[in-house]
Legacy VTK file of the C-alpha trace (Angstrom):
# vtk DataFile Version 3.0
C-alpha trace
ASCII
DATASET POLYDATA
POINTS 522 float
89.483 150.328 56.055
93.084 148.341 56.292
93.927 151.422 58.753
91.204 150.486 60.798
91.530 146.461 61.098
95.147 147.410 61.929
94.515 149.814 64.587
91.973 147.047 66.113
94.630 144.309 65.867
96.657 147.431 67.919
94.301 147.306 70.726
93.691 143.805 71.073
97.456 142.832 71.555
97.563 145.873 74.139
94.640 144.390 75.692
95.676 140.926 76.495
99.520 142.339 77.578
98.115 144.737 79.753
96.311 141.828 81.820
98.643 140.508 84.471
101.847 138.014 83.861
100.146 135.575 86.191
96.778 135.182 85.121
95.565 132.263 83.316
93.960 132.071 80.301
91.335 130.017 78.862
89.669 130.475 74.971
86.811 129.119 73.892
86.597 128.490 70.391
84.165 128.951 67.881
81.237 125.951 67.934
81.425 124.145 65.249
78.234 122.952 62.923
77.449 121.698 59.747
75.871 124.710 57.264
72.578 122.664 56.954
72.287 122.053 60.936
73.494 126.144 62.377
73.687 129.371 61.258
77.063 130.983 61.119
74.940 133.011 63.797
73.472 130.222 65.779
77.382 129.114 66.222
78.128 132.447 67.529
75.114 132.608 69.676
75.979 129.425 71.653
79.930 130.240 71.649
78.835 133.339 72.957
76.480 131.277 75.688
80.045 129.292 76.850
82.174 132.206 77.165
79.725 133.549 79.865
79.466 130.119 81.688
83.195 130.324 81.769
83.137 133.499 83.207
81.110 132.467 85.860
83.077 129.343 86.614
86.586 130.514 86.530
85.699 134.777 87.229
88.821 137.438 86.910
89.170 137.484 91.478
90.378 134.447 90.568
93.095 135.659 88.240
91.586 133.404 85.408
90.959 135.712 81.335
88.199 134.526 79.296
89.378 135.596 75.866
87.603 137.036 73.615
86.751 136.524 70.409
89.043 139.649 68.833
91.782 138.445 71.603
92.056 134.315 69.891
91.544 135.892 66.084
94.561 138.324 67.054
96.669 135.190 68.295
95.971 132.919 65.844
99.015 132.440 63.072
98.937 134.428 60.038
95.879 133.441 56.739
94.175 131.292 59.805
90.192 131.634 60.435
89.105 131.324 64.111
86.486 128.750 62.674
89.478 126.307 61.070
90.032 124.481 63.506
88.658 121.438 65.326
89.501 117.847 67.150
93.144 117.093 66.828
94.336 120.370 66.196
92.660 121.972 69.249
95.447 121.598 71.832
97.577 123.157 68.995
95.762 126.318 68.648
95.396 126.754 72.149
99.631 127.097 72.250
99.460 129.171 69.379
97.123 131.678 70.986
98.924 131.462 74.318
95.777 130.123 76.146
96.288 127.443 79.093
92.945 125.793 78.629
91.039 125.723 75.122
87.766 124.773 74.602
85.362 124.150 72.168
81.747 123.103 71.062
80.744 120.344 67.861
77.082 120.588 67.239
75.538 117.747 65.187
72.426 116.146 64.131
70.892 112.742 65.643
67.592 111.810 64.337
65.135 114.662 64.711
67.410 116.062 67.796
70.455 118.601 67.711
73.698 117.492 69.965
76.622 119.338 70.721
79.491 117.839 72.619
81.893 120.134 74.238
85.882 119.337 75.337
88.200 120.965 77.461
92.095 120.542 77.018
95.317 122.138 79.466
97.443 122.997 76.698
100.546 122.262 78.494
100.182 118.644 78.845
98.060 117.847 75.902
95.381 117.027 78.423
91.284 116.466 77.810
90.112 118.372 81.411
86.508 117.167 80.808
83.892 116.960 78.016
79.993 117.120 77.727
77.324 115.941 75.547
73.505 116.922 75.107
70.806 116.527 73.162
67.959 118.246 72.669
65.112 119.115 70.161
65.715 122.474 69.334
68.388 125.149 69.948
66.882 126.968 72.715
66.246 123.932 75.084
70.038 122.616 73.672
70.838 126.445 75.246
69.812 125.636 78.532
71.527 122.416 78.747
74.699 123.909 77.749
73.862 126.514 80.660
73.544 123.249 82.804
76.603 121.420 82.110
78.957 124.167 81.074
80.037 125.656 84.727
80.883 122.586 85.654
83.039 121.900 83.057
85.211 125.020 83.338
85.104 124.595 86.908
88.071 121.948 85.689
90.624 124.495 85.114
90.731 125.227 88.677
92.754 121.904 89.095
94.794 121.226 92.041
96.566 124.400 91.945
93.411 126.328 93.046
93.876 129.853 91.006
94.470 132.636 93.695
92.547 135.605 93.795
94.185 139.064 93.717
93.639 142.316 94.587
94.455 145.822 94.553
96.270 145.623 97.289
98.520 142.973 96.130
97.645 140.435 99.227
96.305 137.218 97.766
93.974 134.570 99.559
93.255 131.115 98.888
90.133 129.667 97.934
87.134 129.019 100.127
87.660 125.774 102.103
84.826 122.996 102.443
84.850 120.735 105.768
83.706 117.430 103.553
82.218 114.819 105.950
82.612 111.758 103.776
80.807 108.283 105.013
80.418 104.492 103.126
78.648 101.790 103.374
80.504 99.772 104.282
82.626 101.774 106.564
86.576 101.803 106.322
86.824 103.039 102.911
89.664 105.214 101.699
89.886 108.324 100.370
91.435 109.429 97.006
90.580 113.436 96.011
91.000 114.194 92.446
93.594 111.158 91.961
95.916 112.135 94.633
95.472 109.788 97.937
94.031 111.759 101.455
95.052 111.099 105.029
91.712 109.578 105.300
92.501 106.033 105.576
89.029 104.724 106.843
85.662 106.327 106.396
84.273 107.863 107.989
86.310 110.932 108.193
86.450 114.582 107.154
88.956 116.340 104.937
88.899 119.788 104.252
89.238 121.406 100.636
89.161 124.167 98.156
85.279 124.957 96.533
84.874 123.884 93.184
85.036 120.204 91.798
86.411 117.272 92.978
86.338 113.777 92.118
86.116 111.791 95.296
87.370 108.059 94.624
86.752 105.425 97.731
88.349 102.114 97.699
87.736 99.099 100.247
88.862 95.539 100.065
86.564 93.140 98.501
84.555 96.229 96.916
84.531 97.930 93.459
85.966 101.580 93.910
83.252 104.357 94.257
83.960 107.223 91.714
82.026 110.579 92.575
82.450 114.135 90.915
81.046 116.813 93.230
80.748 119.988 93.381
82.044 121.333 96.834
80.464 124.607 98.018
79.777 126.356 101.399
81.479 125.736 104.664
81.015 122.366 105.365
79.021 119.148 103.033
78.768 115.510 103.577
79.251 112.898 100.826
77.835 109.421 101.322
79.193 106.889 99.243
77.724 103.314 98.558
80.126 100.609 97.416
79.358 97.981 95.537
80.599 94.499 96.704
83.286 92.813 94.283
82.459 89.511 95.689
80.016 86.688 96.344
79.343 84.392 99.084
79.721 80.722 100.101
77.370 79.452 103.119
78.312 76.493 104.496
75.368 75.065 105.932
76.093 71.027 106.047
73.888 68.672 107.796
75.322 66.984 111.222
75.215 66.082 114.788
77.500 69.015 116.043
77.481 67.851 119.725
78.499 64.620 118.186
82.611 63.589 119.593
83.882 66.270 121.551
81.883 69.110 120.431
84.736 70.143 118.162
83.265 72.457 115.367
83.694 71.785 111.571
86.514 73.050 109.583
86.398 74.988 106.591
89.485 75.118 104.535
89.065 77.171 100.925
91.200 76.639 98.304
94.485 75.306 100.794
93.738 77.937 103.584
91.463 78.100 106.491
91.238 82.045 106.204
91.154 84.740 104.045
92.736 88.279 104.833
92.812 87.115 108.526
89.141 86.059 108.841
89.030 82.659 109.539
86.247 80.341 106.984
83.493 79.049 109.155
80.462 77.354 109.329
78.197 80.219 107.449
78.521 83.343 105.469
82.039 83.367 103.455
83.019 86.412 101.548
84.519 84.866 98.492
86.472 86.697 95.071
84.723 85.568 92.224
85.779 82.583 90.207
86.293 78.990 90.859
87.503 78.146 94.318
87.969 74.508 95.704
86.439 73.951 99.277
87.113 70.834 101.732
84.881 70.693 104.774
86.496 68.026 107.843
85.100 67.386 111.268
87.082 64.429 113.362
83.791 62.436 113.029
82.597 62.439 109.673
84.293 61.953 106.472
85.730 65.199 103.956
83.770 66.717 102.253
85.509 68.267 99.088
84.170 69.879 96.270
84.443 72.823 93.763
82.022 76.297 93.652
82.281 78.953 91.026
81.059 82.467 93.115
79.754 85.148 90.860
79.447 88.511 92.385
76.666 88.953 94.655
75.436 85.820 94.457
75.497 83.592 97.149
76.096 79.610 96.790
75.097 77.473 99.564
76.363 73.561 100.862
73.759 72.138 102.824
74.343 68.526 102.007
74.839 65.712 104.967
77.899 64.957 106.539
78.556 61.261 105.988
79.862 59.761 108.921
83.216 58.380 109.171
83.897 54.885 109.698
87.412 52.866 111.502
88.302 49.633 111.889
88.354 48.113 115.089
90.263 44.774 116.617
88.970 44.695 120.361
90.276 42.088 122.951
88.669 41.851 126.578
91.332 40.331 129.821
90.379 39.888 133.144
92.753 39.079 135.810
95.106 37.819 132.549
93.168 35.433 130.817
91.375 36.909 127.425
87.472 36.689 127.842
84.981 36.297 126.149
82.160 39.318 126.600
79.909 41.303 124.098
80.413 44.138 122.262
78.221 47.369 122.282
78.221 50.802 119.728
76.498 53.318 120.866
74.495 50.914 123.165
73.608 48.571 120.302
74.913 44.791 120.609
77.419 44.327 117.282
79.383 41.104 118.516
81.671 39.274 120.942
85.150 39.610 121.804
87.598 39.271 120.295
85.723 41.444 117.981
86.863 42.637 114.221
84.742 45.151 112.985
83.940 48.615 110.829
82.862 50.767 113.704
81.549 54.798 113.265
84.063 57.379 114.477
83.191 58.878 117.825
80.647 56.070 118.921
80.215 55.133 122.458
81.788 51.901 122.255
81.486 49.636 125.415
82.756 45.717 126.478
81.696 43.494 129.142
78.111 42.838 130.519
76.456 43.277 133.962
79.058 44.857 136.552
81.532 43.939 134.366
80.369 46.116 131.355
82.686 50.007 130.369
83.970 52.020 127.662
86.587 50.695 125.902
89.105 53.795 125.051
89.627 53.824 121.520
90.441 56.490 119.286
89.356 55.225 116.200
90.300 57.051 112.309
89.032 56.881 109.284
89.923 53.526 107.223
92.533 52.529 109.339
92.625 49.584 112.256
93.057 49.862 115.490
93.870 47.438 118.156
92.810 47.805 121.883
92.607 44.928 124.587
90.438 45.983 127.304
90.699 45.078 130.650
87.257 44.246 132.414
86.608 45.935 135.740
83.706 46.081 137.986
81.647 49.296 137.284
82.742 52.298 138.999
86.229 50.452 139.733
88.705 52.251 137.999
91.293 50.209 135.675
94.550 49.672 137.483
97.645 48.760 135.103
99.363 46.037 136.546
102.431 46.535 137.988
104.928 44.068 139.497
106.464 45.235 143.028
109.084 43.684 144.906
107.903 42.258 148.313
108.149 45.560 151.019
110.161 44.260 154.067
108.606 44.836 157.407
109.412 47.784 159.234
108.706 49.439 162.916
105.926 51.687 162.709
107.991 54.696 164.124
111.286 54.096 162.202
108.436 53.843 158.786
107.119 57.251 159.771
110.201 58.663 159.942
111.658 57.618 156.865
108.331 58.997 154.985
108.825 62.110 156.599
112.325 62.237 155.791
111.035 61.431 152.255
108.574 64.094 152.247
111.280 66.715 153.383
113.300 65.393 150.354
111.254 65.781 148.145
110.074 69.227 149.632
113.467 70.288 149.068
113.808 69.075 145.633
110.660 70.891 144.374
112.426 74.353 145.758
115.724 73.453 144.229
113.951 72.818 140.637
111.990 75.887 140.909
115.179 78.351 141.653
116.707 76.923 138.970
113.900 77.493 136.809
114.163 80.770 137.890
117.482 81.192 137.150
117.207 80.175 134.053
113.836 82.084 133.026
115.136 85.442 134.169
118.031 86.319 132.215
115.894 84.726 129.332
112.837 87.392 130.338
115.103 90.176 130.954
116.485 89.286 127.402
113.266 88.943 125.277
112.471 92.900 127.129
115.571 94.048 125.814
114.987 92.882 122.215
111.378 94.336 122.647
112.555 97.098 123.736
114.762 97.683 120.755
112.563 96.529 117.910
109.682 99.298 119.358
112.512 101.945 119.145
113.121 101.176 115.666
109.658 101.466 115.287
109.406 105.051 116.729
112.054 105.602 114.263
110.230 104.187 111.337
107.291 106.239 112.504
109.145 109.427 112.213
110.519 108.547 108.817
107.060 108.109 107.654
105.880 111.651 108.795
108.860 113.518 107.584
108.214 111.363 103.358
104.605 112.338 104.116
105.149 116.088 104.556
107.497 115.574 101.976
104.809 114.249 99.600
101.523 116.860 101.092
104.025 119.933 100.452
105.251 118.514 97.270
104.497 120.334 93.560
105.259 117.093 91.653
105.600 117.221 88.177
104.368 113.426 86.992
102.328 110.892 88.317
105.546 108.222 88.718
106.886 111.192 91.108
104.268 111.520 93.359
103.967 107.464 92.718
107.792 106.923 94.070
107.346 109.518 97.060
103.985 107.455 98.177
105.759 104.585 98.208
107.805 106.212 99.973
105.439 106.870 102.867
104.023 103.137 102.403
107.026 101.304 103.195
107.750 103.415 106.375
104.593 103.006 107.369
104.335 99.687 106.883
108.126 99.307 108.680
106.725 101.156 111.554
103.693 98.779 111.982
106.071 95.606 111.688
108.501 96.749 114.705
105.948 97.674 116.800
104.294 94.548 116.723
107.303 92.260 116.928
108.756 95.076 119.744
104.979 94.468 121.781
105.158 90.574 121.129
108.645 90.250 122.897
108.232 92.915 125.559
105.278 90.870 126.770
107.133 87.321 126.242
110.144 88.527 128.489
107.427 89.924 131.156
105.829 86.942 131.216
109.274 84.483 131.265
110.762 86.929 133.902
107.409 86.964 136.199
106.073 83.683 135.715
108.140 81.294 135.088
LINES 1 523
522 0 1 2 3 4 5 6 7 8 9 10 11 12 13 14 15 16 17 18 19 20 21 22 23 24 25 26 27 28 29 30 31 32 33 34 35 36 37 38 39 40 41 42 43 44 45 46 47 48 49 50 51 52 53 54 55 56 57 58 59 60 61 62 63 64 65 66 67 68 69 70 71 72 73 74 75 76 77 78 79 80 81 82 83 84 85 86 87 88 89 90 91 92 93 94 95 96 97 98 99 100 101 102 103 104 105 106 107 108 109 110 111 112 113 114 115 116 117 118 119 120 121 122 123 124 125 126 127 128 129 130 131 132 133 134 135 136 137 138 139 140 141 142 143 144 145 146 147 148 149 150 151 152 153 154 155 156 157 158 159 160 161 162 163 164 165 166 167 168 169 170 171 172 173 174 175 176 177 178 179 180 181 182 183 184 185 186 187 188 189 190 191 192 193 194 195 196 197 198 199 200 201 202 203 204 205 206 207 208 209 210 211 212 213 214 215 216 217 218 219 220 221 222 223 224 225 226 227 228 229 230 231 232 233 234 235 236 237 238 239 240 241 242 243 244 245 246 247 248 249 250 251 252 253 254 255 256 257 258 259 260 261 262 263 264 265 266 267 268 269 270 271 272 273 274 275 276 277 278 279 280 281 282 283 284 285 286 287 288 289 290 291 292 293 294 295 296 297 298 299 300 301 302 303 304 305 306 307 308 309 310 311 312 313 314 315 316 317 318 319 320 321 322 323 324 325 326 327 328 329 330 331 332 333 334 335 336 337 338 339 340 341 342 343 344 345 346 347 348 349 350 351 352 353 354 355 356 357 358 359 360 361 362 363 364 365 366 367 368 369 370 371 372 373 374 375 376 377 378 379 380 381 382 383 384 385 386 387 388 389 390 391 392 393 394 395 396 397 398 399 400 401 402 403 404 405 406 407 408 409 410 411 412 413 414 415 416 417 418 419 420 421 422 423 424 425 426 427 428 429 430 431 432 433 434 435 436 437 438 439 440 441 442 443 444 445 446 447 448 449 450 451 452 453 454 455 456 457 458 459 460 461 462 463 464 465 466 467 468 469 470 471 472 473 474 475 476 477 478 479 480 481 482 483 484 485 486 487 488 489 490 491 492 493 494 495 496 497 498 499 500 501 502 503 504 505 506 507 508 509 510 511 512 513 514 515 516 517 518 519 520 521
């Protein structure tokens, strides 16, 4: 009998170093149950039930081993049951046994209902792959959920490193590619495959990738990040993803006369700024972050409006209270010809006194002196809580208001030797016009020609930038890296470049079309 179990250890070790050097290997241990909820057979049956979903996930053209059961008892160390181990000590076995990925199954009981949850580790980095649970009411129907979830699962191992297939021939092929089409609402998402970021920068887009599993992460400003795991298949798929908004909204809705004054609109300025991510606050919708924000609403004719709004995510608080109407003081004298009168005074076509006239007057009224042929707008520009003086000069209507001036008496002069000397005036002044405007020019030229140059320059730097970016992103695509903070530094990497590149060309665009317009206009 010992002869036996000897010569079967024999075969088994012959049997796993026969299989090729590069293949890699993944055991599934022995489920684990309770005696009262399994049968030592029951265990076997359903380990038995994950070693052939792992076959089909991760199948030998693909240079992956499902070990066997004889192949992980042979491994194991010395007075140590295939059954003996569990949680903690998983990863542990699987390096004993030589396996890259280990697996196993823990059935329990809840209630009336059996539950098994199954884990996946990569042995080399002490890394949970994936896990499942289910639940069911008896062991066949738990059966065919394993059979649901368990492909899926295995379908981990194929990683990033996408297990070549071999063949007799020794020529080796990649893995089927996908074209994914991936879309979001709300567009301009990007694109993160199975952690590592995508040349997608803004959905939607397409990237192409190996079958199997993915986990497809979007993120968008404003917007929580969209986590999908898929299973890609086929030639091409499309993936629509639907973010949720990670804000709320503030509409600004307040009661006024907005044709009051000059028409100027209101102004909406949010905790000290007037915008937010380069999208100016108006009168409306406001996308808002949520949590207390402080909000001041100004128009030159009414009084501030301040006050404080806590957003909650999509929720959307709303100011729709009135404007109150600013208010100035004004001290208004009226003149004619010199001597200080004494007319009425209108607002907005309502008698409110006589001059001289000290009064609280609304900003941007219609504010008017005089009576009969003698009655016009007085121009005052009038501000909130503050005085201002005017003295007003009364005019016939339709005369315009002439500041007076005091001229020294013109001596006579001959009609010809009078048009002469205006035309000589006229020539003068012809010829100092042409004189200012060359040396304008001579003065705005070298200054256009100059702003080019420094264009010029900054955009080459920028082209320079641009190529630094490309060659630290092939870097980083072609890349095996070996920890997170390494393919962290090289994105960085690719970041700053790119963000170099976008800085010189703008500045580069800004001053080529300053010196153009210096040199050309000016």
């Amino acid at each position: 009998m010992k002869v036996f179990e000897t010569l079967k250890k024999c075969i088994a070790v012959f049997a796993l170093l026969a299989i090729p050097a590069s293949a890699t290997y993944v055991a599934v241990l022995e489920t684990m149950a309770p005696k009262d909820v399994l049968s030592l057979e029951e265990k076997q049956y359903l380990t038995d039930v994950l070693r052939s979903e792992a076959v089909k996930a991760l199948p030998a053209e693909m240079n992956f081993t499902i070990m066997t059961r004889d192949n992980i008892q042979m491994m194991l160390p010395p007075g140590k049951g295939i059954e003996e181990c569990e949680g903690s000590c998983l990863v542990e076995t699987g390096k004993n046994i030589a396996a890259d990925y280990i697996a196993q199954g823990r059935v329990g009981r809840f209630g009336s209902n059996l539950t098994i949850t199954v884990e996946m580790y990569e042995t080399a980095g002490n890394k949970l792959m994936g896990s499942f649970t289910a639940k069911s009411s008896d062991i066949e129907k738990l059966e065919v959920e394993i059979r649901k979830q368990a492909k899926p699962l295995f379908m981990k191992a194929r990683g990033n490193a996408y297990a070549q297939p071999a063949f007799a021939s020794g020529i080796s092929a990649g893995p089927q590619m996908v074209a994914l089409k991936i879309q979001s609402v709300p567009m301009g998402a990007s694109i993160a495959i199975d952690g590592r970021p995508t040349k997608c920068m803004s959905t939607p887009c397409t990237v192409n990738i190996p079958e199997g599993e993915h986990r497809v992460l979007a993120a968008r400003d404003d917007y929580q990040d969209k986590d999908s795991l898929l299973m890609v298949e086929g030639a091409e798929m499309a993936l629509m993803m639907n973010l949720e908004p990670n804000f709320g909204q503030l509409n600004v809705d307040p009661k006024y006369d907005e044709y009051l004054g000059d028409g100027s609109p209101i102004v909406v300025t949010i905790d000290g700024k007037t915008s937010r991510n380069d999208v100016a606050f108006k009168k409306g919708i406001n996308n808002l972050p949520a949590g207390p924000h402080s909000v001041q609403i100004s128009h030159p004719c009414y009084e501030t409006a301040s006050f404080n709004v806590g957003i909650t995510v999509a929720k959307t608080e709303k100011f729709d209270q009135e404007l109150k109407r600013g208010k100035g003081w004004l001290t208004l004298k009226a003149v004619k010809d010199g001597s200080e009168q004494k007319v009425p005074v209108w607002v907005d076509g309502a008698k409110v006194g006589e001059t001289p006239f000290v009064g609280e007057v609304p900003l941007c009224s219609k504010i008017e002196a005089g009576d009969g042929e003698f009655r016009g707008v007085v121009a005052a520009e009038l501000k909130v809580n503050a005085n201002v003086e005017v003295t007003h000069e009364l005019v016939k209507s339709g005369q315009p208001v002439v500041a007076e001036e005091k001229a020294e008496p013109e001596k006579e002069q001959q009609p010809a030797q009078a048009n002469v000397d205006e035309k000589q005036a006229q020539a003068s002044e012809a010829a100092a016009d042409v004189a200012n405007k060359e040396k304008g020019m001579s003065i705005a030229k070298p200054i256009g020609i100059g702003l080019a140059v420094l264009g010029a320059a900054a955009f080459g730097i920028g082209i320079y930038e641009n190529s630094v970016m490309k060659d630290e992103r092939g870097k980083y695509d072609d890349a095996t890296f070996t920890s997170e903070s390494e393919a962290d530094d090289q994105w960085d990497k690719v970041k700053k470049a790119s963000t170099l590149r976008n800085v010189f060309y703008g500045v580069g665009a800004g001053l080529l079309a300053a010196g153009v317009t210096v040199f050309f206009v000016f």
